[in-house]
N, C-alpha and C positions, 0 to 999 in steps of 0.2 A: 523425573525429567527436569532438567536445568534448562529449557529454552527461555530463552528472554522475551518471545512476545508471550507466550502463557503467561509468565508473571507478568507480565505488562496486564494483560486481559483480566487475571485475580486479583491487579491491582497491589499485587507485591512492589511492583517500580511503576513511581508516578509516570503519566504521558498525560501529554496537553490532548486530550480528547475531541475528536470537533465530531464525532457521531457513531453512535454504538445503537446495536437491535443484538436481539436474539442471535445474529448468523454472524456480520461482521462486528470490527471494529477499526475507526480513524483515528488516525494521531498526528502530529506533527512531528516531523522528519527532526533528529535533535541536531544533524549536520547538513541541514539543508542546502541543493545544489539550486536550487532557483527561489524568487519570492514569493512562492507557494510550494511547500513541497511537502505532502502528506502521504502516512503509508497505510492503505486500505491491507487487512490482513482479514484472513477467519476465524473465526471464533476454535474451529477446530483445529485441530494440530495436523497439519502436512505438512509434511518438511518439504516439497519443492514442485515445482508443475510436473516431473519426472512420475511422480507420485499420485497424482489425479485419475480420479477411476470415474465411471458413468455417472455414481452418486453424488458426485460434486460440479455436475454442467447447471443446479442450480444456482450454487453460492458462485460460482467464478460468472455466471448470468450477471446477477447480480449486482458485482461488483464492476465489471463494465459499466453497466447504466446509471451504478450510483458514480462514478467518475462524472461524468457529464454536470450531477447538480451540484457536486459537490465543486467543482470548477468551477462554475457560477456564480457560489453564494460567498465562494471563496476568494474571489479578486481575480478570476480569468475567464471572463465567456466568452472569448474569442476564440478558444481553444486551448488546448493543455498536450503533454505529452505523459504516455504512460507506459513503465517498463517494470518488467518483472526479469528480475537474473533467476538462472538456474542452472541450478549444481555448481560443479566449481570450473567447470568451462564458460560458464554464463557469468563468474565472478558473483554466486550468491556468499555472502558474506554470514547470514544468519539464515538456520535452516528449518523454517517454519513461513511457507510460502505468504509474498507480501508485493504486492503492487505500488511503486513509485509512483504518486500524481504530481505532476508537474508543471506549472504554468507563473503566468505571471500578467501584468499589463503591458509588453513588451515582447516582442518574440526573442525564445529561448537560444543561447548563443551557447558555445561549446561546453564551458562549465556546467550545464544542464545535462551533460551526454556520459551514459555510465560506460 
């Protein structure tokens, strides 16, 4: 498999890290559309929400509620926006499913909006 966030996750291609466990992993967005924009992805390989089966209402659980602190700690407690594309109607660009966090100290103006 050639997906880019697997290597990312093995660590074959650097990413600015801001928080990895066991299930997920964060990184910083390398074309960021806002002053925070990090991509919450899992650990496991799914290539898209399309793809999501019962076994995974824990890690996509998860990854909700860690948006929240991670907005936080990350320079937006005011709120943030979060968007996941899927498939190629949804304009998913890489296919190993990954959540957009998005925010900033300022509310988010078009350039924010996938």
């Amino acid at each position: 498999m050639n997906c880019l966030f697997c290597r990312i996750i093995k660590g074959e291609i650097p990413s600015k890290k801001v928080y990895e466990d066991q299930d997920l992993l964060v990184f910083h967005d390398i074309a960021p559309k806002a002053p925070l924009h990090l991509l919450v992805i899992p650990k496991e390989h799914i290539e898209s929400m399309q793809d999501l089966e019962d076994r995974h209402i824990e890690v996509m659980g998860k990854m909700m509620v860690l948006a929240r602190q991670l907005a936080r700690d990350h320079g937006s407690p005011e709120g943030f926006r979060t968007v996941v594309n899927t498939g190629k109607v949804g304009r998913q660009e890489v296919y190993h499913l990954h959540m957009h966090l998005l925010g900033g100290p300022t509310p988010l103006g078009a350039s924010a909006a996938f």
